[in-house]
C-alpha positions in Angstrom: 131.8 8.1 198.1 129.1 9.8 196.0 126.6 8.4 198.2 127.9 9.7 201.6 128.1 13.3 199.9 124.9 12.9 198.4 123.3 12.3 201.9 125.0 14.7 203.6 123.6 17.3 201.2 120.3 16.2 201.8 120.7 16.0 205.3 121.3 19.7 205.5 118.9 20.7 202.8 116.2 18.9 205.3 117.3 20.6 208.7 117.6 24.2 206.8 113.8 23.0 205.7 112.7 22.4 209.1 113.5 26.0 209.9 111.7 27.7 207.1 109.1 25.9 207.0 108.6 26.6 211.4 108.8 30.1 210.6 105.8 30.4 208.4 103.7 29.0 210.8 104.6 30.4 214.0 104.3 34.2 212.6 101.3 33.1 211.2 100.0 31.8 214.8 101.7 35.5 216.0 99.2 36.9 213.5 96.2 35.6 214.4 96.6 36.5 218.0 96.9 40.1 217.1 93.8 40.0 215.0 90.2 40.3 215.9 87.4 38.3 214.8 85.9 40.9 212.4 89.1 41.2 210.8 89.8 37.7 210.4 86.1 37.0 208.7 87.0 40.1 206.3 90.2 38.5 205.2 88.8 34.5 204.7 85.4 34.7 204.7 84.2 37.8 202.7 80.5 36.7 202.5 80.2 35.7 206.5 81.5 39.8 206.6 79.0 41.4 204.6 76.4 39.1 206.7 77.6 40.2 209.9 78.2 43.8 208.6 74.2 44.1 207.7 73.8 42.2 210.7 75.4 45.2 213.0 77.8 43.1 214.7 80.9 44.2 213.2 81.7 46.8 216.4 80.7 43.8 218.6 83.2 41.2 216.6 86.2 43.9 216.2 85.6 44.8 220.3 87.8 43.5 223.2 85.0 41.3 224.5 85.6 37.6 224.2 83.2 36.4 221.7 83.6 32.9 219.8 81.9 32.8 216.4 80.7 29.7 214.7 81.4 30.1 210.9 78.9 28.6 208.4 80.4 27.4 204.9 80.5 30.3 202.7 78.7 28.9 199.8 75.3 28.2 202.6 75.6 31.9 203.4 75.2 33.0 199.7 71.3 31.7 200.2 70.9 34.3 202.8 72.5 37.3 201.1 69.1 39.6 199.6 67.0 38.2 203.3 65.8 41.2 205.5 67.8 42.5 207.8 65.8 41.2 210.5 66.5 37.3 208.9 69.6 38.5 208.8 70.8 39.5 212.2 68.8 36.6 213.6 71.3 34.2 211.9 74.1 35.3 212.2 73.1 35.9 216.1 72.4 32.3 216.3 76.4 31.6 215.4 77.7 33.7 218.3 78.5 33.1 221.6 79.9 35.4 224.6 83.2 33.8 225.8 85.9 32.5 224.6 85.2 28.3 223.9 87.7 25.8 222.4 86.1 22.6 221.2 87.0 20.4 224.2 84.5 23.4 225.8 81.6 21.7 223.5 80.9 18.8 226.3 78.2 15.9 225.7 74.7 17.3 226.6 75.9 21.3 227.3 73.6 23.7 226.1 75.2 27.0 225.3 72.9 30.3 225.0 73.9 32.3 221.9 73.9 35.8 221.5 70.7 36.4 219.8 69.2 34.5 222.4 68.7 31.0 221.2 69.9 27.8 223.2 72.8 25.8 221.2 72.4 21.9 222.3 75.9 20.0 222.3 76.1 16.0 220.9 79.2 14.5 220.2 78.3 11.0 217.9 80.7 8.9 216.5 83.9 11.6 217.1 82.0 15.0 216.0 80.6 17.5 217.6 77.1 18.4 217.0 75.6 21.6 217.5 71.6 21.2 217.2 73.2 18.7 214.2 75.0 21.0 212.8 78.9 19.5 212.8 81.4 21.3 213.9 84.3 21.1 211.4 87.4 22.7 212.4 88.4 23.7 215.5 90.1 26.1 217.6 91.3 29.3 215.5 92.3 31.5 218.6 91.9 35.3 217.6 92.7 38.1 220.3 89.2 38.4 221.2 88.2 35.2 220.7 87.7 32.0 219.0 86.3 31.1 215.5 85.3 27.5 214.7 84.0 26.3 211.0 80.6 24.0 211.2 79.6 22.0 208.0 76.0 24.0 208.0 73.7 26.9 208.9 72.3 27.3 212.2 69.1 28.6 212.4 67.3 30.7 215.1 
């Protein structure tokens, strides 16, 4: 008898779970698709802001144009921090493309052009994306005027 009860509980402890832990989640998807790039990078990635803030694209990132931005570790950008802002710009320039591109957009032999003019060569070896060897690392993080994805290095100009 103490069994059966003792189940029971824990079946409705799990299905009232499974709704609070959905909830989370989905607002948190809600979120994101109300926020702009810019705003997103100032809230995760406070070093990729200051960049791009010396860089001059904060107006362009917190715009209505589609942009997606390829995010550098944060710990690779700390090298770059004191550079001109020439370096600078040119950088961070090199991680942004006009559009709006999910990862299945990264096909096998593409070439993407980026917005400070540089060409972006697409490889995909062994299940990961390349991008001019720089791996892609996570995917997909759809913002309201774009995309963001996190690669596993710098790319340079």
């Amino acid at each position: 008898m103490k069994s059966k009860r003792y189940y029971l509980y824990l079946g409705i402890v799990l299905f009232i779970a499974s709704f609070l832990v959905g909830k989370p989640a989905s607002a948190q998807n809600n979120n994101l698709e109300r926020t702009t790039i810019m705003e997103y990078v100032i809230n995760e990635r406070p070093v990729l802001a200051e960049l791009l803030t010396t860089a001059g694209m904060a107006p362009t990132l917190s715009g209505s144009t589609a942009y997606t931005l390829l995010m550098p570790p944060e710990a690779r950008l700390q090298e770059l921090k004191g550079q001109s802002v020439e370096k600078i710009r040119a950088v961070m320039a090199a991680h942004l493309v006009k559009g709006t591109l999910s990862g299945t957009d990264f096909k096998e032999g593409s070439r993407l052009q980026t917005y400070g003019g540089t060409t972006l060569n697409v490889c995909r070896k062994k299940g990961s994306t390349l991008l001019n060897g720089v791996q892609l690392r996570i995917a997909d993080i759809a913002l309201r005027n774009g995309m963001v994805h996190e690669l596993g290095g710098v790319l340079q100009p």
